[in-house]
C-alpha positions as CSV (number, residue, x, y, z in Angstrom):
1,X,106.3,102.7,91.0
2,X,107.9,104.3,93.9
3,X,107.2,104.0,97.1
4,X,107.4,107.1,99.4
5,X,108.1,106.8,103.5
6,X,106.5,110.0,105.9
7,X,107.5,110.0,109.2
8,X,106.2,113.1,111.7
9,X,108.6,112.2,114.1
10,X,108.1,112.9,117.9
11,X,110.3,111.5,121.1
12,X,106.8,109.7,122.7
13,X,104.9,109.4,119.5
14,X,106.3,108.9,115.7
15,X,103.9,108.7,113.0
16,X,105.0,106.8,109.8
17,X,102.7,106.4,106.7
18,X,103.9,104.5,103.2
19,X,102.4,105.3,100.0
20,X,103.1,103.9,96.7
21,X,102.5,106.4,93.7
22,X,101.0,105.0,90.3
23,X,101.2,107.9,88.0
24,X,99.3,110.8,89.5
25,X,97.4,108.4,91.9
26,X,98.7,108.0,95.8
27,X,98.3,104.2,96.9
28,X,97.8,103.9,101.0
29,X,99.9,101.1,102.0
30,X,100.2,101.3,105.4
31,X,100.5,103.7,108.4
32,X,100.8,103.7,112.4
33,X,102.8,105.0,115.4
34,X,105.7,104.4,117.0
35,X,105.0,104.3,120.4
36,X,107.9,104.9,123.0
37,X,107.4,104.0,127.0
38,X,110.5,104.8,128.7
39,X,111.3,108.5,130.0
40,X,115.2,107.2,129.0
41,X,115.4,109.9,126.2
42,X,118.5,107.3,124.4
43,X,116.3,104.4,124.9
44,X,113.4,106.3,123.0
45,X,115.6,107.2,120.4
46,X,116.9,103.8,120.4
47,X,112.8,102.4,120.1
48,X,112.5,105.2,117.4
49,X,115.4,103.8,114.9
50,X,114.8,100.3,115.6
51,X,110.5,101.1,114.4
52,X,111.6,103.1,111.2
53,X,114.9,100.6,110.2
54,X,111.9,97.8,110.4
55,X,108.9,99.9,108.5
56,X,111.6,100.3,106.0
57,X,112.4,96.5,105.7
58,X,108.8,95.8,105.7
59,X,107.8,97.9,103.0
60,X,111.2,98.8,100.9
61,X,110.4,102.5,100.5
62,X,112.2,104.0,97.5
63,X,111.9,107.6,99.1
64,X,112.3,108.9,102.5
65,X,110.4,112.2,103.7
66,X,110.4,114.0,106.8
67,X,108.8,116.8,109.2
68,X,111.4,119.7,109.5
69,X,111.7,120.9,112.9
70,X,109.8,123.9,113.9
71,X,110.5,126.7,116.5
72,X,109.1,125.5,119.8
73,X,108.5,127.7,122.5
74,X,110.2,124.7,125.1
75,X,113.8,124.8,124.0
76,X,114.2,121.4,125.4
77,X,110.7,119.7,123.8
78,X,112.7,121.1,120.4
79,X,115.8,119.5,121.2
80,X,114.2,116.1,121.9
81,X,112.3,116.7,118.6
82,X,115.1,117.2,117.0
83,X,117.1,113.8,118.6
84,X,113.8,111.6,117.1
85,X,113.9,113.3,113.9
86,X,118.1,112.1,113.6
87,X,117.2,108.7,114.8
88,X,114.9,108.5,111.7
89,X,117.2,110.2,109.7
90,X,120.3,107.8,110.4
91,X,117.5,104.6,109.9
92,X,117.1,106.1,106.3
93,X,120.2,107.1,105.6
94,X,121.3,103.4,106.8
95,X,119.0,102.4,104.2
96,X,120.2,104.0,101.7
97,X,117.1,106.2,101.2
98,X,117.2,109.7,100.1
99,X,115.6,112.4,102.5
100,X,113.5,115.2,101.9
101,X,112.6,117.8,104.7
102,X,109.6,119.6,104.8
103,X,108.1,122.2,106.6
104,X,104.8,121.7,108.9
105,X,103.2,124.6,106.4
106,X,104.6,122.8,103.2
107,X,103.0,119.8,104.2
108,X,99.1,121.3,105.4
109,X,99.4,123.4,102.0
110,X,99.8,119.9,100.0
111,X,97.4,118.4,101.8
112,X,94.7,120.6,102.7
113,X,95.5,123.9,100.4
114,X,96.3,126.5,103.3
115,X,99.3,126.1,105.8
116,X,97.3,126.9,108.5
117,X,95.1,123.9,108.8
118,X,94.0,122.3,111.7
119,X,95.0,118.6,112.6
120,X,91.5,117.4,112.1
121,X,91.5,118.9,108.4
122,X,94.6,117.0,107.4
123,X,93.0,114.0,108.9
124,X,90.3,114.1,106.8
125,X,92.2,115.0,103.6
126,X,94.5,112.5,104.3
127,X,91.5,110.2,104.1
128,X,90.0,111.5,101.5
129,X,92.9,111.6,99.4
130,X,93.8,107.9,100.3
131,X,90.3,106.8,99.9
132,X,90.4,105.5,103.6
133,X,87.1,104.0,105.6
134,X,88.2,106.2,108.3
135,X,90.3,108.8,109.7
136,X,93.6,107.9,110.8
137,X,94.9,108.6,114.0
138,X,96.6,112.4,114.3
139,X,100.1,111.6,114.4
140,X,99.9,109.0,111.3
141,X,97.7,111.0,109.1
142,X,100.3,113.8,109.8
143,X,102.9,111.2,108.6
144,X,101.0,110.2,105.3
145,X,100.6,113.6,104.6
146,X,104.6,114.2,104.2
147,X,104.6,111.6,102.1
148,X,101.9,112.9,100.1
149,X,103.5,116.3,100.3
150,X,106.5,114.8,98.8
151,X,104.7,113.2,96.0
152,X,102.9,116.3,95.2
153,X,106.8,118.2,95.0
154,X,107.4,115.3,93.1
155,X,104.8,115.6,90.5
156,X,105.4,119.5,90.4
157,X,109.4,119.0,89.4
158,X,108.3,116.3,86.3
159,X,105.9,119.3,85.5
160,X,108.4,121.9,85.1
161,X,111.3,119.8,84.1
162,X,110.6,116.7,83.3
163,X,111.4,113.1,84.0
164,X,115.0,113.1,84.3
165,X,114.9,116.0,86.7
166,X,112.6,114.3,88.9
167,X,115.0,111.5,88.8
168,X,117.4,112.9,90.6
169,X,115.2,114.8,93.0
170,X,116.0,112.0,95.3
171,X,119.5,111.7,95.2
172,X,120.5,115.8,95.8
173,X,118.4,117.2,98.3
């Protein structure tokens, strides 16, 4: 069963989550933060690819997904956004892994049902949906819900076109 790989990436804080999908059901293997010290933007960059390259040896995702960047209205807090969402790019794409991108409303849709939920709502979908004990912390329960939001894209393309398209939803995005 594959195993799916969210990261909400961020230059201080970069949320991962890793499910594994049995038929329609979403398994909660694991989720946390990458936290990053230094205010040496290469060396965060550098913590940021190091964390995701080891969460993907640790768990051998089969799929990679991803925050897309938004508009921000600090043109340089978007541009360090940007540099942490490559650095977990190139650790995927190292990996072999295929990358989906989706949008801050795809993912809040998936989850919660409206695009314009609060973080607290996809918090407690996320555990909901996982069957957690608790909450996760913001930043990781925005993570697992990419990865949940790719599942769910995931289950919609075997809906409308079956297995084989869904296939190779991984390999042409």
């Amino acid at each position: 069963m594959p195993i799916i790989l969210g990261v909400d990436p961020g230059s201080r804080i970069t949320g991962y989550g890793v499910i594994q999908c049995q038929g329609r059901q979403q398994i909660y293997l694991g989720s946390g933060c990458i936290r990053t010290q230094s205010d040496d933007l290469p060396s965060r960059l550098k913590v940021i690819f190091d964390g995701i390259s080891e969460i993907i040896r640790q768990y051998q995702p089969d799929e990679f997904a991803i925050e897309r960047v938004f508009l921000a209205k600090n043109a340089d807090s978007a541009l360090k956004l940007g540099q942490a969402r490559g650095a977990a790019i190139v650790a995927a794409t190292n990996a072999d892994l295929p990358v989906a991108e989706y949008s801050a409303t795809q993912i809040k849709n998936a989850v919660v049902g409206t695009g314009r939920a609060q973080k607290s709502q996809v918090q407690h979908m996320v555990q909901q949906i996982l069957k957690l004990p608790s909450a996760p912390q913001a930043d990781a329960a925005d993570a697992l819900g990419v990865a949940l939001c790719h599942f769910h894209t995931y289950q919609s393309l075997i809906a409308m076109g079956g297995k084989a398209s869904a296939r190779t939803y991984g390999r042409y995005r």
